[in-house]
C-alpha positions, 0 to 999 in steps of 0.5 A, spaced: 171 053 913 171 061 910 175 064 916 181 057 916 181 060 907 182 066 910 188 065 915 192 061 910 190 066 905 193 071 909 199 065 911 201 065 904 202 072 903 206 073 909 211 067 907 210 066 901 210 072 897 212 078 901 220 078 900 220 080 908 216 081 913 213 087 916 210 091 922 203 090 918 203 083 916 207 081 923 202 083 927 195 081 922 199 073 923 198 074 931 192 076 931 190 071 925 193 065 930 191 067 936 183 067 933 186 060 928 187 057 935 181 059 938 177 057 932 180 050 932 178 048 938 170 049 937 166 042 935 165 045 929 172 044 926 173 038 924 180 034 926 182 032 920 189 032 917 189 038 914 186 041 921 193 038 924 197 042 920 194 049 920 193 048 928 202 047 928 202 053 923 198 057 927 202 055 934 209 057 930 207 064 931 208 063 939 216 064 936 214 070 934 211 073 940 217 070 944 222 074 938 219 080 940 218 080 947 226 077 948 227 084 942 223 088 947 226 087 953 232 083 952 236 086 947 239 092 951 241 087 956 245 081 952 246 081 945 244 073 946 238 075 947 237 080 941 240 074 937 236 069 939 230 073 937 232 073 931 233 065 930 226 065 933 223 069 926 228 065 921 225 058 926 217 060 925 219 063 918 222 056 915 217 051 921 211 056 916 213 055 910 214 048 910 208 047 913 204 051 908 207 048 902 204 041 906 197 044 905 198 046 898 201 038 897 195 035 900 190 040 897 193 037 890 193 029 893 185 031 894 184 034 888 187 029 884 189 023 888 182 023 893 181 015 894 188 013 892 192 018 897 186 016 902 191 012 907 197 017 907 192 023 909 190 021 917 191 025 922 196 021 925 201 021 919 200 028 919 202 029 927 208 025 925 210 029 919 208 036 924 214 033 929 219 032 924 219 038 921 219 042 928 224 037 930 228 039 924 227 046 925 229 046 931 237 042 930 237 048 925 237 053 930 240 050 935 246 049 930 246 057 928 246 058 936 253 054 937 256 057 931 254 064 934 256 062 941 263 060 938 264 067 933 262 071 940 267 067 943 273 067 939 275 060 938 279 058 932 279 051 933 276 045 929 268 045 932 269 053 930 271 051 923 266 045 923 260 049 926 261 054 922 262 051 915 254 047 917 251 053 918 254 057 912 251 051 908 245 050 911 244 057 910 244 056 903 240 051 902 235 054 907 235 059 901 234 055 896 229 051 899 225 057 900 224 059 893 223 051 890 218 051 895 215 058 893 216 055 885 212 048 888 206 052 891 205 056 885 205 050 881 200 046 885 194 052 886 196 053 878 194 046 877 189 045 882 185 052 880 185 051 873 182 044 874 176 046 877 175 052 872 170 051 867 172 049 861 
């Protein structure tokens, strides 16, 4: 559908192609979701795997209408809050960009691999692929969680060390993933588009 085009449109320039988010974009993403996840659930909208993951992508933006409520109300109260807000945003970033690359990644077995990637691209596959790449996310947070507890605590000892050298690492390969991911997708709609262009 023209509008599902549309959402994910709007997803890749949130996440993939402006440096940071902003006011403007934030809040076209809330509004995007919030009709995506009524859209999805009319009889017209057929549940296939691509539906799966547009429906997830959408519900990551749940995170950021927590990020702003725990930002707007709870800052003030406990600098736990306003961290965790923050983690709330680099969660549904990461949870967005990876699930849009997984659309890009189907786009391209459709286009090029229709019948042979048939058996891959169910519903249930995707749902599996949904969970592990919530559940990992989630792991993420919750280590730059502990890690934050500890520096907050002042603890010098081996878990401090231990956190605190996981999350420095995994903030670097978060980094770097985020921009071979933004290479990849590229590639993908580069080759897809160039594909069905006349010749």
């Amino acid at each position: 559908m023209k509008d599902l085009r549309r959402y994910l449109a709007l997803k890749y320039i949130q996440y993939l192609v402006l440096s940071s988010s902003n006011a403007v974009s934030t809040l076209l993403g809330l509004l995007g979701s919030a009709y995506t996840m009524i859209l999805l659930q009319s009889a017209k909208v057929s549940s296939k795997s691509t539906a799966v993951l547009i429906s997830s992508l959408a519900q990551a933006d749940i995170l950021v209408f927590l990020s702003l409520v725990l930002g707007s109300f709870g800052a003030g109260v406990s600098p736990t809050a306003s961290t965790l807000a923050q983690i709330l945003l680099m969660a549904n970033a990461h949870v967005s960009c990876v699930l849009l690359s997984c659309v890009a990644f189907e786009a391209y077995l459709i286009t090029f691999l229709p019948l042979e990637s048939r058996p891959l691209r169910t519903v249930r596959n995707t749902r599996l692929i949904s969970r592990v790449i919530w559940t990992l996310v989630a792991t993420e947070c919750a280590l730059f969680l502990v890690d934050d507890h500890l520096r907050a605590g002042g603890s010098l000892g081996l878990l401090f060390q231990l956190s605190s050298t996981a999350a420095a690492l995994l903030r670097s390969l978060s980094y770097i993933l985020g921009i071979l991911l933004r290479i990849v997708n590229v590639y993908i709609y580069y080759k897809i588009f160039f594909s069905m262009s006349p010749r």
